[in-house]
NUVODREN-105835 format. One record per residue (C-alpha): residue in three letters; x, y, z. Coordinates in steps of 0.1 Angstrom, whole numbers, padded with zeros to 4 digits, always signed. Each point is the difference from the previous one (the first is absolute). Example, Ala and Ser with C-alpha at 12.3 -4.5 7.8 and 13.67 -1.06 7.14 Angstrom:
BEGIN
ALA+0123-0045+0078SER+0014+0034-0007
% end
This chain:
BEGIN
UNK+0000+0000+0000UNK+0017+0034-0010UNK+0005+0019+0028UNK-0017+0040+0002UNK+0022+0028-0014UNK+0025+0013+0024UNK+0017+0035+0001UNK+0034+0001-0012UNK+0023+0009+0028UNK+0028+0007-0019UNK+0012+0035-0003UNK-0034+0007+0014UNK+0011+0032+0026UNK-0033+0014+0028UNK-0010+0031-0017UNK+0011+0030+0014UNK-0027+0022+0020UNK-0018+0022-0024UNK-0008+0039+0003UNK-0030+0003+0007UNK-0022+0003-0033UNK-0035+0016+0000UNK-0025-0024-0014UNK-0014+0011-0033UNK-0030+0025+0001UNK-0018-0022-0026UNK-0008-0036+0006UNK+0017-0026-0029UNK-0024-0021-0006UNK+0011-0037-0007UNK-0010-0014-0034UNK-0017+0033-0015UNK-0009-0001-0035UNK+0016+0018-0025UNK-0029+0011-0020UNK+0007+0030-0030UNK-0022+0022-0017UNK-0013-0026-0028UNK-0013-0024+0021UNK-0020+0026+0016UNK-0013+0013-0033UNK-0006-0032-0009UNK-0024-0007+0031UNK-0013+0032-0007UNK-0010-0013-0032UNK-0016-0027+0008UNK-0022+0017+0024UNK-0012+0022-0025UNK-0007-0029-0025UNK-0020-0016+0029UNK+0014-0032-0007UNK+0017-0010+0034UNK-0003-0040+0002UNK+0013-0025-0023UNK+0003+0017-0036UNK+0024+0009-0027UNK+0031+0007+0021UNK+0000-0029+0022UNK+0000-0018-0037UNK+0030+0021-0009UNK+0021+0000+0032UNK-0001-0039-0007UNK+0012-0002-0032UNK+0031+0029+0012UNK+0005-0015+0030UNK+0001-0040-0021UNK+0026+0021-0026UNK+0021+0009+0027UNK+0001-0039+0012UNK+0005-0012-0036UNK-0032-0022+0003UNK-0029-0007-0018UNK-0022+0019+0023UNK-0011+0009+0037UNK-0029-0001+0019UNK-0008+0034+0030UNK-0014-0008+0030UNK-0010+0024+0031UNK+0038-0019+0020UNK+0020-0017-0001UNK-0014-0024+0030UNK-0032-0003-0031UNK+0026-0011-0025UNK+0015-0028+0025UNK-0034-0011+0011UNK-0012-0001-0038UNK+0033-0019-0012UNK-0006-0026+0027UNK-0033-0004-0012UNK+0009-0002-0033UNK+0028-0026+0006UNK-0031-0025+0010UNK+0014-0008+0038UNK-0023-0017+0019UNK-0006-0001+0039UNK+0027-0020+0016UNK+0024+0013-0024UNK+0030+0015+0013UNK+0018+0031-0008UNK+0038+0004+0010UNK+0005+0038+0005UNK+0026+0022+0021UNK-0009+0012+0031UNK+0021+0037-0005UNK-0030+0015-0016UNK-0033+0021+0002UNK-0029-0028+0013UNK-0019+0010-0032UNK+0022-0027-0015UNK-0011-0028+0028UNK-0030+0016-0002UNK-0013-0005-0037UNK+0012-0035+0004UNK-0024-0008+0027UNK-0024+0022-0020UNK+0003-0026-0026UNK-0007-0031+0016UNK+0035-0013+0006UNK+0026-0004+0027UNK+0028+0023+0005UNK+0035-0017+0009UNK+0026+0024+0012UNK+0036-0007-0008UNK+0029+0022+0012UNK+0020+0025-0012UNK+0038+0011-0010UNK+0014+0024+0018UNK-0007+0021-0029UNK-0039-0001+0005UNK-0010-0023-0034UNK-0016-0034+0005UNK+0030-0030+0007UNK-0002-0020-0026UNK+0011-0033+0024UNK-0023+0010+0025UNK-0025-0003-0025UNK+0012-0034-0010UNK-0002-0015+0036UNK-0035+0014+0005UNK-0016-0015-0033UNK-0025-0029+0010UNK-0025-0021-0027UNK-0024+0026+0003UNK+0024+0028-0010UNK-0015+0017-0032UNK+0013+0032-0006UNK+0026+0030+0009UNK-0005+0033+0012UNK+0033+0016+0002UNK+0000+0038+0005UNK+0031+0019-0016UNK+0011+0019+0033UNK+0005+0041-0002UNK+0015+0000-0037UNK+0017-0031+0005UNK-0008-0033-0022UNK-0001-0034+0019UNK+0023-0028-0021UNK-0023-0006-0024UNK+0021-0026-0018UNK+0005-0026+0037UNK-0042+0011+0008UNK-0012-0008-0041UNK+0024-0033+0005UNK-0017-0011+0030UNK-0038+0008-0015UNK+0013-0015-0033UNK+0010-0032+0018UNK-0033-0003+0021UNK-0025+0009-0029UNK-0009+0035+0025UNK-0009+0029-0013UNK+0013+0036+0006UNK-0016+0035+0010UNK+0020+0028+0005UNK-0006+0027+0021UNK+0014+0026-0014UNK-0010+0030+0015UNK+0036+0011+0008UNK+0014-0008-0030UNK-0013+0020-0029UNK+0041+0005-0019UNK+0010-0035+0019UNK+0017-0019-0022UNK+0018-0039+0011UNK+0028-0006-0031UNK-0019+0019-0025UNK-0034-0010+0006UNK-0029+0026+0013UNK-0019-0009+0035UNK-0028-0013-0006UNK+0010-0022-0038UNK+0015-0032+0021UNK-0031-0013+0014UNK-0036-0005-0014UNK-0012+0032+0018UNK+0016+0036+0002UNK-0018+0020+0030UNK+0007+0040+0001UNK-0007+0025+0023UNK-0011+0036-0006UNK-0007+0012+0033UNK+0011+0036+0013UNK+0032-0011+0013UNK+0013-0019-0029UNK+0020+0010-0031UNK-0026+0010-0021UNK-0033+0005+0016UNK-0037+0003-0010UNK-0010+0004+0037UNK-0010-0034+0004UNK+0001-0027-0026UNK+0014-0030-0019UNK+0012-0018-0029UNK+0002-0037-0008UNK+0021-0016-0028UNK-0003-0035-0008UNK+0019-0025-0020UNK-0034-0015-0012UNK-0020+0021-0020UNK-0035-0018+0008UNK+0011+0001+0035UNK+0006+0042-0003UNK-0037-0002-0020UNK-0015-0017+0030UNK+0015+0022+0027UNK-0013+0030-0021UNK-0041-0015+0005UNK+0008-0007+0036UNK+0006+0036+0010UNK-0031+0014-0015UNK-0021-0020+0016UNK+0002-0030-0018UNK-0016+0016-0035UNK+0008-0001-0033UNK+0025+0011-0017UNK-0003+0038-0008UNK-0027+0006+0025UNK+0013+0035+0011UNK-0007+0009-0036UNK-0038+0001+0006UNK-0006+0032+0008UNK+0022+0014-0031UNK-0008+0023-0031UNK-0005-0035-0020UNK-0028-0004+0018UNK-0009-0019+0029UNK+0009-0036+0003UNK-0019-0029+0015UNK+0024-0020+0024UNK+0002-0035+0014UNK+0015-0012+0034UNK+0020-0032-0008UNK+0018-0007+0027UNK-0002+0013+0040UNK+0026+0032-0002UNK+0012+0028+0018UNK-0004+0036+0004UNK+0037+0001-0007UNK+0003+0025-0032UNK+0020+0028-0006UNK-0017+0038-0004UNK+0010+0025-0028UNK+0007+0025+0026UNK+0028-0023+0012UNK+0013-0008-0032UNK+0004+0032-0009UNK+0025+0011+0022UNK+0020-0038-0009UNK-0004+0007-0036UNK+0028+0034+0011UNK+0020-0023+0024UNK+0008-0026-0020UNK+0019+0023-0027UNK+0022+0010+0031UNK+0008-0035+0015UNK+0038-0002-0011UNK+0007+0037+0008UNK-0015+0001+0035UNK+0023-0034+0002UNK+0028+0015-0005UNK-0007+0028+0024UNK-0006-0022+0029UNK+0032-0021-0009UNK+0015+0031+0004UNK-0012+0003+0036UNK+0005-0033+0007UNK+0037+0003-0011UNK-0001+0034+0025UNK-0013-0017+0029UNK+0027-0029-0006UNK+0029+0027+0002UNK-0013+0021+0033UNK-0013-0032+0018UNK+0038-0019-0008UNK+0013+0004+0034UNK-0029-0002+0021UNK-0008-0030+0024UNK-0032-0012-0014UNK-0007-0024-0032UNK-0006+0013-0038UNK-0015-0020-0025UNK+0021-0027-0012UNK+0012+0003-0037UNK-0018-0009-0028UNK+0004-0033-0013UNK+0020-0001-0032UNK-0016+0000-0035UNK-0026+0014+0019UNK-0020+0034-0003UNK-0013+0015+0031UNK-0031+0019+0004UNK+0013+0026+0028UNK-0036-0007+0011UNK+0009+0001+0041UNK+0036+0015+0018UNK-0002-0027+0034UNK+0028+0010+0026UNK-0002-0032+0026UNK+0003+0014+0037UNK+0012-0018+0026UNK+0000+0013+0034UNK+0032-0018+0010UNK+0019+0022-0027UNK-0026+0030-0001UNK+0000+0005+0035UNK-0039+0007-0010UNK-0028-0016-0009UNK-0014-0004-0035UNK-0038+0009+0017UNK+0020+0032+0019UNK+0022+0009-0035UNK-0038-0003-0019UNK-0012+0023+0030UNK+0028+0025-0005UNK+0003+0000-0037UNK-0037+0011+0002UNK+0008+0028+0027UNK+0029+0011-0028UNK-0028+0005-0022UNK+0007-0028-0021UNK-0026-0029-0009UNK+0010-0036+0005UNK-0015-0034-0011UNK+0009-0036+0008UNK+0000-0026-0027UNK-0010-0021+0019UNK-0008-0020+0037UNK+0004-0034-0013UNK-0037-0014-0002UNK+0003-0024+0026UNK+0001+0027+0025UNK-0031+0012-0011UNK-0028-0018+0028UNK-0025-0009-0029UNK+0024-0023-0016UNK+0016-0013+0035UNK-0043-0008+0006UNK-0010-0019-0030UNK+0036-0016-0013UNK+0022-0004+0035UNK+0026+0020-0016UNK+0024+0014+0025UNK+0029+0025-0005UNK+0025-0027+0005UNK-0010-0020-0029UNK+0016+0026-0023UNK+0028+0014+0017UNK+0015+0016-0032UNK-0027+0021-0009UNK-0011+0003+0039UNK+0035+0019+0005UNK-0004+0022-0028UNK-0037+0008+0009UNK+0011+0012+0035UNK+0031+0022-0011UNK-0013+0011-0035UNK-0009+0039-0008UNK-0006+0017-0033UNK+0014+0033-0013UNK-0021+0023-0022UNK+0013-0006-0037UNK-0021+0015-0023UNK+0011+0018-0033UNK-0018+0026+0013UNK+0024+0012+0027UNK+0022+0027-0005UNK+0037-0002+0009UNK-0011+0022+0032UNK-0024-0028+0007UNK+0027-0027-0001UNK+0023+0019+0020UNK-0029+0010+0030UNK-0003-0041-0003UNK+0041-0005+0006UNK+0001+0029+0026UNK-0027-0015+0017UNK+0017-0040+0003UNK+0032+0015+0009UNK-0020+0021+0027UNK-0020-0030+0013UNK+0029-0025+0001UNK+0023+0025+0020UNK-0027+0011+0025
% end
């Protein structure tokens, strides 16, 4: 069993006591959208059309956002939790099934597996947060049917050991992919290894539409199916009924989903997408920043990405440990906030959460990888969005908390 990430004590000197630094007069919020003056037009637009739900640009943002993957084409749903729930659906599992899936995630990922009928199996992690691809091999059982592995803050799990494995065992794959929208493992996209892709669109991600999805599949009556599903189970073009070509009569085919996508969300994606590899490059930029400035300090970066590998920059984790800190990671989130400076954690491993320790038994100790990072992890704001001022409030404010 790997053992959790420690900090390097090499070279690593106590931080000298900082002047003290007022905190900044306006609050940085963690994971704010960058949203320009198209998308709002756009919206605008919309509104005045007075086509808000499903329409037009929900049809378009698919075909841009399936262009940008280099597939055939993509289905928009209102999450990406939808899109996981859909593509388990749509991958036929049955109850009893089991689902292996990581338990360093967001419980929308255990969650749309229970939501689906099946079992969810948690395997440990690496220390770098992606799914261990022998863990998963010592927890598969007869009953084992599919994967759920979730590329971890811009990193992509090893794709090639986990699409052995579910080649070997006749298992199919879902990816979660909600971290990984410019992830690429040895020149493949997210999303392309398994039989599902699953993206996120949520405020704090990438791109955003506010909230909202998008599912890619390898099969394209499995993409056609998913697309019913989330309009309530009717057919195909349904949202077209209330159109200039006149209305439509519609049939319900199957038991579906309030699950679609609106225009008004669409329309601020369809001005996002354009932006994806510039507002990449901008955050590797302040991932490469906070790399420099947080060298010499007694708490954990992220580990390097993997090579042949492209990382999303989606999350910048620092690991604190008290023993080295001399603080807290709870007390560094408190103070970070009192500095004026938003936090997140990604994530309390879910067998802390008491749901899960109820229904399954899990317990902390069964995953002591991802337990360890779920108890000293912390995330830094890292949106394109931020100006170099921003970055540096964010570096002032470490260096402040770690030498108080």
């Amino acid at each position: 069993m790997a053992k959790p990430p420690e900090v390097d004590r090499v070279n690593r000197p106590r931080p000298v006591q900082s002047d003290p630094v007022r905190p900044r007069e306006r609050f940085l919020v963690f994971g704010k959208p960058t949203i320009e003056a198209a998308e709002i037009r756009e919206v605008v637009a919309s509104m005045d059309a007075g086509w808000l739900g499903t329409g037009p640009k929900v049809q378009r943002f698919e075909r841009d956002f399936a262009a940008y993957q280099g597939v055939p084409s993509a289905v928009a749903v209102s999450s990406c939790t939808a899109a996981l729930h859909l593509s388990l659906l749509a991958a036929g599992l049955e109850p009893g099934d089991e689902v292996i899936t990581t338990p360093m995630t967001f419980c929308a990922s255990v969650n749309a597996i229970l939501h689906a009928g099946a079992t969810p199996v948690l395997a440990d992690t690496l220390p770098n947060g992606c799914l261990d691809p022998a863990a998963v091999a010592a927890a598969l059982s007869p009953r084992t049917k599919a994967l759920l592995p979730v590329h971890y803050a811009g990193r992509a799990c090893d794709m090639d050991a986990l699409g052995t494995l579910a080649a070997r065992h006749g298992l199919l794959v879902i990816e979660d992919c909600a971290h990984a929208l410019e992830t690429e493992w040895r020149g493949r996209k997210a999303g392309q290894f398994g039989d599902f892709g699953c993206f996120s669109f949520y405020a704090t991600k990438n791109i955003t539409t506010g909230e909202g999805g998008m599912v890619i599949a390898r099969s394209e009556e499995d993409l056609a199916r998913i697309k019913v599903l989330a309009l309530h189970g009717m057919s195909k073009d349904a949202w077209k009924r209330f159109s200039d070509e006149g209305y439509k009569h519609y049939q319900c085919v199957e038991l579906g989903f309030k699950y679609n996508m609106m225009d008004l969300q669409a329309a601020i994606g369809l001005h996002q997408l354009p932006r994806i590899e510039r507002w990449w490059q901008r955050r590797e930029q302040i991932w490469q920043r906070y790399e420099r400035e947080f060298a010499g300090l007694p708490v954990a970066r992220p580990l390097a990405p993997e090579p042949g590998t492209r990382h999303a920059y989606h999350l910048y984790t620092l690991l604190v440990d008290e023993r080295e800190c001399g603080i807290a990671r709870d007390q560094f989130l408190e103070r970070m906030t009192a500095e004026g400076i938003g936090v997140g954690v990604h994530y309390l491993a879910i067998p802390e959460h008491p749901y899960y320790q109820e229904r399954f038994g899990w317990r902390p100790e069964h995953t002591p990888v991802a337990t360890g990072i779920g108890r000293r992890t912390l995330s830094l704001p890292l949106s394109p969005g931020l100006s170099d001022d921003d970055v540096g409030d964010v570096i002032t404010a470490v260096r402040k908390v770690l030498g108080a």
